[in-house]
PDB file of N, CA, C and O in Angstrom:
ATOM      1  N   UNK A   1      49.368  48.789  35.696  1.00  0.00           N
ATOM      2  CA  UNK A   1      49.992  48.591  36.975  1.00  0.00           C
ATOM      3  C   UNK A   1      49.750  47.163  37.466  1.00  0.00           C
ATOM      4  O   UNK A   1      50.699  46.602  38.013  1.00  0.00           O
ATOM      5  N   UNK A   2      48.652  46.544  37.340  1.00  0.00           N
ATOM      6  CA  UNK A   2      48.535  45.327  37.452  1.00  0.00           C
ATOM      7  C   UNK A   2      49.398  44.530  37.459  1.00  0.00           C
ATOM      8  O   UNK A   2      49.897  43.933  38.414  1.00  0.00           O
ATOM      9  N   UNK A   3      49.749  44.450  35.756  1.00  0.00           N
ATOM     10  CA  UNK A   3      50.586  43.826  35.129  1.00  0.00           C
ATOM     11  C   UNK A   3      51.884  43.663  36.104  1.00  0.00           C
ATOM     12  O   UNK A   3      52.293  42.710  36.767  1.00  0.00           O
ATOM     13  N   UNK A   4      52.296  44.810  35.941  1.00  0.00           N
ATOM     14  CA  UNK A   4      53.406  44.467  36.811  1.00  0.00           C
ATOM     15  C   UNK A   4      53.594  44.583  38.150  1.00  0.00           C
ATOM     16  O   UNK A   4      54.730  44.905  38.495  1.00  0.00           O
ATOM     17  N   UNK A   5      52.618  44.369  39.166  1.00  0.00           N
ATOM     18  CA  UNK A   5      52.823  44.124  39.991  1.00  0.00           C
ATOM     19  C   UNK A   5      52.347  42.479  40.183  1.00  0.00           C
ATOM     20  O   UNK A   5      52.582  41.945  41.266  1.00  0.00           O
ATOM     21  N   UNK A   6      51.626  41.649  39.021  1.00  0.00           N
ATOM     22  CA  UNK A   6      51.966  40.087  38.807  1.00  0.00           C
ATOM     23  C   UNK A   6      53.290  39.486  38.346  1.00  0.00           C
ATOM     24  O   UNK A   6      53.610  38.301  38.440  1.00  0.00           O
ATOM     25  N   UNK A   7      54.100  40.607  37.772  1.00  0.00           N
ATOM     26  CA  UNK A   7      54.757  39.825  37.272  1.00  0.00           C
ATOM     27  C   UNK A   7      56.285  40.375  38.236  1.00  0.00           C
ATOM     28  O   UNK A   7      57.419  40.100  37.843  1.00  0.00           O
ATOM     29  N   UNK A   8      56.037  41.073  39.358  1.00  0.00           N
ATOM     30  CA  UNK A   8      56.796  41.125  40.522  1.00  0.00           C
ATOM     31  C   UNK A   8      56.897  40.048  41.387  1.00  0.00           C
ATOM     32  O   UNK A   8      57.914  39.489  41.798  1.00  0.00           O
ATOM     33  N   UNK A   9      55.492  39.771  41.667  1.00  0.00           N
ATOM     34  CA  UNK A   9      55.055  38.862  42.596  1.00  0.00           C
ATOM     35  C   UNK A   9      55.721  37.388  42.170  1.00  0.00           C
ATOM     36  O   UNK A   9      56.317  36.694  42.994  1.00  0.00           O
ATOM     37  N   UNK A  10      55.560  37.044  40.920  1.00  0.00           N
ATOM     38  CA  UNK A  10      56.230  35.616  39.905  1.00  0.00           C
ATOM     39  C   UNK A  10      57.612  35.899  40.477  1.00  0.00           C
ATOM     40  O   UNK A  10      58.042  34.918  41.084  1.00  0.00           O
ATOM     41  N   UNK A  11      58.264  36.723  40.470  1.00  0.00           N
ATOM     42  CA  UNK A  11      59.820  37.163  41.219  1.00  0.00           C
ATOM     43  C   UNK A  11      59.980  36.431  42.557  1.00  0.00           C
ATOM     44  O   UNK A  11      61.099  35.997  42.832  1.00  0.00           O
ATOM     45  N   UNK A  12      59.033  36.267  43.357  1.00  0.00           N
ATOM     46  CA  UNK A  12      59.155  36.031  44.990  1.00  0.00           C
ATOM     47  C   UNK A  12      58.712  37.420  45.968  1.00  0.00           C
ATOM     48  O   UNK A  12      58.846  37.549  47.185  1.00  0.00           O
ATOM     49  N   UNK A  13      58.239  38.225  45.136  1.00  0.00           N
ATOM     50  CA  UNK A  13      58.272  39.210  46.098  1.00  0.00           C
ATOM     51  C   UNK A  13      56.542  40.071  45.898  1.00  0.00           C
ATOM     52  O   UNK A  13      55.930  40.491  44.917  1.00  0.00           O
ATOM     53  N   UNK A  14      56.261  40.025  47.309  1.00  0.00           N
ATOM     54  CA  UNK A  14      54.687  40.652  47.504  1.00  0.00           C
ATOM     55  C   UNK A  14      54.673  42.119  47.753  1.00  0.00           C
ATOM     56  O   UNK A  14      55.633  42.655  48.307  1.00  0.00           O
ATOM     57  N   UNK A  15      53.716  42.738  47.402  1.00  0.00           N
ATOM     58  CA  UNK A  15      53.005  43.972  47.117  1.00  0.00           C
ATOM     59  C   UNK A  15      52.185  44.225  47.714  1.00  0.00           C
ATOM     60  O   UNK A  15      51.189  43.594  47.358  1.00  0.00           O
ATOM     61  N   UNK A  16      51.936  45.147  48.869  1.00  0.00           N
ATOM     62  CA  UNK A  16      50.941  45.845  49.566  1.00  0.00           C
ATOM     63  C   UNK A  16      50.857  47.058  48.949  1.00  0.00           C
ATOM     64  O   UNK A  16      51.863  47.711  48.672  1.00  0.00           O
ATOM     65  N   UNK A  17      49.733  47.421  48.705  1.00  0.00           N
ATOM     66  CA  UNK A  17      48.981  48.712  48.374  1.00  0.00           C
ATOM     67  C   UNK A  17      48.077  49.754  48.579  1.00  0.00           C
ATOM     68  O   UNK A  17      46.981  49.659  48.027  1.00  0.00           O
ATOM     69  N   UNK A  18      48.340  50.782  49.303  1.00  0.00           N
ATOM     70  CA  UNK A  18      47.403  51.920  49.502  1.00  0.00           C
ATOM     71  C   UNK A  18      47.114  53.059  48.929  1.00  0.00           C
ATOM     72  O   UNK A  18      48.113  53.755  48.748  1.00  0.00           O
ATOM     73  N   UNK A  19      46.216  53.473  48.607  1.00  0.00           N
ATOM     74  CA  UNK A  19      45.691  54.646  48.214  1.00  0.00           C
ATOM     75  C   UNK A  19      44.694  55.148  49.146  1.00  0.00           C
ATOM     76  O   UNK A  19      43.872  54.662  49.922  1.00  0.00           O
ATOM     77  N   UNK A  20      45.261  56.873  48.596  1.00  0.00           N
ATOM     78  CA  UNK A  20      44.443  57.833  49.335  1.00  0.00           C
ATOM     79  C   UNK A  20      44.113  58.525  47.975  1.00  0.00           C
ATOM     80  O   UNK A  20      44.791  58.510  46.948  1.00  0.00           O
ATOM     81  N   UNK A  21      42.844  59.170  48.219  1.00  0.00           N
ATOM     82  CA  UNK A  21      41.960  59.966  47.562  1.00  0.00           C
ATOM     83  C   UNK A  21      42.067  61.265  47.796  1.00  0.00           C
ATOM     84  O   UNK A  21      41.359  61.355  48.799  1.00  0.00           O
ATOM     85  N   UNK A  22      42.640  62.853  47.473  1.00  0.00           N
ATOM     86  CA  UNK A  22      42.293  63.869  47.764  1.00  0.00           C
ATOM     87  C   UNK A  22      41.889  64.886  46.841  1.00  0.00           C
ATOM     88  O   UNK A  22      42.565  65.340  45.918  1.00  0.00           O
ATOM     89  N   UNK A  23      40.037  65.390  47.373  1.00  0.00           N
ATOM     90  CA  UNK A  23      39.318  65.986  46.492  1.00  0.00           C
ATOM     91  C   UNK A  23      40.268  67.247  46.686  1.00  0.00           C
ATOM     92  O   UNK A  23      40.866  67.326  47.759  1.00  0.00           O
ATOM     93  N   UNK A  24      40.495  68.475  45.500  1.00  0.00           N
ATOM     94  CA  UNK A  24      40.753  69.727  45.412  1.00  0.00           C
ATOM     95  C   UNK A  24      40.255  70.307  44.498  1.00  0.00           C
ATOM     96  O   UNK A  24      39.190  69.866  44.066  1.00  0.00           O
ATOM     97  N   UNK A  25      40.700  71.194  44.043  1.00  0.00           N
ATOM     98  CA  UNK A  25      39.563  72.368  43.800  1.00  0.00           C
ATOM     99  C   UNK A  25      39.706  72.084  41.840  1.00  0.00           C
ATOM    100  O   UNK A  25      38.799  72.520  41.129  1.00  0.00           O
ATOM    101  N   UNK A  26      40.538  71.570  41.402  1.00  0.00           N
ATOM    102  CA  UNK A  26      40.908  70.620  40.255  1.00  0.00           C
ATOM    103  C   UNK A  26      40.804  69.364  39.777  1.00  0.00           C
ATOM    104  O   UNK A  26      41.285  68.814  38.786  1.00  0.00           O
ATOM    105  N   UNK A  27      39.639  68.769  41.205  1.00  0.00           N
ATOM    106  CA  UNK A  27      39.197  67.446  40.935  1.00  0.00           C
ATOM    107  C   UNK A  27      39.926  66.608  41.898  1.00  0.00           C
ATOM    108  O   UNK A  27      40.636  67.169  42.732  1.00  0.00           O
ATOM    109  N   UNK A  28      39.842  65.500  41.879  1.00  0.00           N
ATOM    110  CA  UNK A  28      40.283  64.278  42.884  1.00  0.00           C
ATOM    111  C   UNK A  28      42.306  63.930  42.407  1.00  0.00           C
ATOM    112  O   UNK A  28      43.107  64.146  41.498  1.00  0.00           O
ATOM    113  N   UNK A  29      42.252  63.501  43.310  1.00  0.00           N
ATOM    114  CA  UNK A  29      44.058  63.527  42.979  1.00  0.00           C
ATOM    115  C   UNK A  29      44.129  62.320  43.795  1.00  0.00           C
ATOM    116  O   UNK A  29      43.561  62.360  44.886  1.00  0.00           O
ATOM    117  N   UNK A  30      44.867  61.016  43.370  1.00  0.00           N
ATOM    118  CA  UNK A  30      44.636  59.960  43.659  1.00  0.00           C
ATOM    119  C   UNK A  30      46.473  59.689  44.331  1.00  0.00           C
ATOM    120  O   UNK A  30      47.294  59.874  43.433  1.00  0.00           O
ATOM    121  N   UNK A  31      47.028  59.351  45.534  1.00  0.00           N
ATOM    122  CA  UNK A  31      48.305  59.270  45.922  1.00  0.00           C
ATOM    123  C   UNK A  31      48.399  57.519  46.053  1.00  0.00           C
ATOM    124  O   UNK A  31      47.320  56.989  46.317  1.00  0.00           O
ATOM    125  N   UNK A  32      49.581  56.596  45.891  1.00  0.00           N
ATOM    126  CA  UNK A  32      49.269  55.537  45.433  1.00  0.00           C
ATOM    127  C   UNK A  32      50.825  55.124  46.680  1.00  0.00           C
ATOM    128  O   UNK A  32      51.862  55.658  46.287  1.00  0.00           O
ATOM    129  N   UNK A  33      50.940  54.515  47.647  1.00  0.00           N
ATOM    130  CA  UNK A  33      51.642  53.954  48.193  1.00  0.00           C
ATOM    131  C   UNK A  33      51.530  52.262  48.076  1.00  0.00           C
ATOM    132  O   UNK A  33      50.610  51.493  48.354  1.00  0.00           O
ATOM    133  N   UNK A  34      53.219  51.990  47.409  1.00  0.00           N
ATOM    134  CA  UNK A  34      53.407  50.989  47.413  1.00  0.00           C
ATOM    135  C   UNK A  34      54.755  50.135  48.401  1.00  0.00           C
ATOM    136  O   UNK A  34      55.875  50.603  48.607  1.00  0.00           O
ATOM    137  N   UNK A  35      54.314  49.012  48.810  1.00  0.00           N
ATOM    138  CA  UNK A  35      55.494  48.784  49.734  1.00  0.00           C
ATOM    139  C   UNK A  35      55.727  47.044  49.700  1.00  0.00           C
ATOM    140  O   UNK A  35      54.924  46.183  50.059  1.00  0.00           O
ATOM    141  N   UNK A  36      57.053  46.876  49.164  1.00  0.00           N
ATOM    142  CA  UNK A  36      57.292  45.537  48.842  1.00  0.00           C
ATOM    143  C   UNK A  36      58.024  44.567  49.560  1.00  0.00           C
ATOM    144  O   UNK A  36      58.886  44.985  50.334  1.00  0.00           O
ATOM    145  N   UNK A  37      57.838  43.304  49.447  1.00  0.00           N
ATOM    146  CA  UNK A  37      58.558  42.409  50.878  1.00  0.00           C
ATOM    147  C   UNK A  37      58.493  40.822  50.326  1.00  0.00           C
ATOM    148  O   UNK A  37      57.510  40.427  49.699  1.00  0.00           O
ATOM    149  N   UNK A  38      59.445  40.101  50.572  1.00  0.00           N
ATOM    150  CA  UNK A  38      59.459  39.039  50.502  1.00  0.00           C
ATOM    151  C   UNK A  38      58.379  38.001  50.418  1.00  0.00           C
ATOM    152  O   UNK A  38      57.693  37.716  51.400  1.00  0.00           O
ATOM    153  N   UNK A  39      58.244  37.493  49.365  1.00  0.00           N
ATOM    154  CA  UNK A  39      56.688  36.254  49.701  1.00  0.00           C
ATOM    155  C   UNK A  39      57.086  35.145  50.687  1.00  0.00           C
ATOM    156  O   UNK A  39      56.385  34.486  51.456  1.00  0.00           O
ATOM    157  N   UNK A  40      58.678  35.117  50.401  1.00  0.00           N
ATOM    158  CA  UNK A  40      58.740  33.059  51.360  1.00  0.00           C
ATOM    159  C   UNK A  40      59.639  33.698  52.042  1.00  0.00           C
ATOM    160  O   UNK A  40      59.828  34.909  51.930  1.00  0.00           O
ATOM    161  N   UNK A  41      60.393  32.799  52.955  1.00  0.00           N
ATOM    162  CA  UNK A  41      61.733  33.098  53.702  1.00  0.00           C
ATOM    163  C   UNK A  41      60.790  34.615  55.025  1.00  0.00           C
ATOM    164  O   UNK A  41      59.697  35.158  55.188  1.00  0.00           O
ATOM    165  N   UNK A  42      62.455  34.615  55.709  1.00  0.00           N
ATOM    166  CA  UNK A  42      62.031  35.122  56.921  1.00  0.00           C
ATOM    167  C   UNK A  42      62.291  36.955  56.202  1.00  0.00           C
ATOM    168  O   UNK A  42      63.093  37.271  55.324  1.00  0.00           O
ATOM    169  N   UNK A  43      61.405  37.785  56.874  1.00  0.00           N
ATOM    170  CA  UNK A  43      61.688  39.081  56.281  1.00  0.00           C
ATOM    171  C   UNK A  43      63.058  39.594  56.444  1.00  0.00           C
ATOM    172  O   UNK A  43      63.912  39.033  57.130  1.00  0.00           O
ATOM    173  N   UNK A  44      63.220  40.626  55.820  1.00  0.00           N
ATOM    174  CA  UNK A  44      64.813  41.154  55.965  1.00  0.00           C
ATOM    175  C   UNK A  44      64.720  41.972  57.265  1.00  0.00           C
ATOM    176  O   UNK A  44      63.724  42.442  57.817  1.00  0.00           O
ATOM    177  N   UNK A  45      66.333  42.029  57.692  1.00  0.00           N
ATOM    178  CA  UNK A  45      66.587  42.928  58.538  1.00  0.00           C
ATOM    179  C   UNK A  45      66.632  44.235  58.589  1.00  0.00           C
ATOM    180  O   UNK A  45      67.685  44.705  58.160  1.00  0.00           O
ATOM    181  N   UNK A  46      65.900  44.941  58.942  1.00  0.00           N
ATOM    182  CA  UNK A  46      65.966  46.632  59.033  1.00  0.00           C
ATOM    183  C   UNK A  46      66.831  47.203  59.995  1.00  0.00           C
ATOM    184  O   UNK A  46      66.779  46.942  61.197  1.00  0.00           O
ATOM    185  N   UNK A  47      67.848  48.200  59.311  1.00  0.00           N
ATOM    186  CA  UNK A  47      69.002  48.431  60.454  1.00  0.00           C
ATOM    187  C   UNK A  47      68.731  50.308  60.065  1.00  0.00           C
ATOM    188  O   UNK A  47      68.564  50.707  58.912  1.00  0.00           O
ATOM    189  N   UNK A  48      68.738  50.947  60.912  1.00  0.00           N
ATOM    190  CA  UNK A  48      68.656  52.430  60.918  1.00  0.00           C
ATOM    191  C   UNK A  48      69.584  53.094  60.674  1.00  0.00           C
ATOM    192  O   UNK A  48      70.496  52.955  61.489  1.00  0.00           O
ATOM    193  N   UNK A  49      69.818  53.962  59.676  1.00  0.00           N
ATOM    194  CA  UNK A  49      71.164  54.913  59.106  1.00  0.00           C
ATOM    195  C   UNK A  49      71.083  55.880  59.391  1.00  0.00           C
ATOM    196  O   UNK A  49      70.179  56.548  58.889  1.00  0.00           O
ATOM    197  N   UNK A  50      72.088  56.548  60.463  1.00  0.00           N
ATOM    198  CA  UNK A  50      72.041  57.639  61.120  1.00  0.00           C
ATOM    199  C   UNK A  50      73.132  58.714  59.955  1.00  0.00           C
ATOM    200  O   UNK A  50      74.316  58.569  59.652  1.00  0.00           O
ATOM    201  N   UNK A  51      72.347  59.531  59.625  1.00  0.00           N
ATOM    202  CA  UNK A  51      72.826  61.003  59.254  1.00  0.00           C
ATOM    203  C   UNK A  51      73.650  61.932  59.628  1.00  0.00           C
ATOM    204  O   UNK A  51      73.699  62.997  59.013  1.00  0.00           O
TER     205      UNK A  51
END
């Protein structure tokens, strides 16, 4: 995963990353949120799509 989240970044574009941890009864279960965005320039516009 590394890997390619360096060789995203070489693209122009940055990587924030969170993880959560949840113990269960089968051991730890690891959930991995990723969320990507422009390195230079002004961020994009977010416009809301109604359903």
């Amino acid at each position: 995963m590394n890997d390619a989240i360096r060789d995203v970044h070489k693209s122009g574009i940055d990587v924030d990353i969170s993880t959560l941890t949840m113990h269960t009864p089968r051991g730890p279960m690891v959930q991995v949120d990723l969320k990507t965005f422009r390195a230079y320039g002004a961020p994009p516009v977010l416009r809301l799509v109604e359903e």
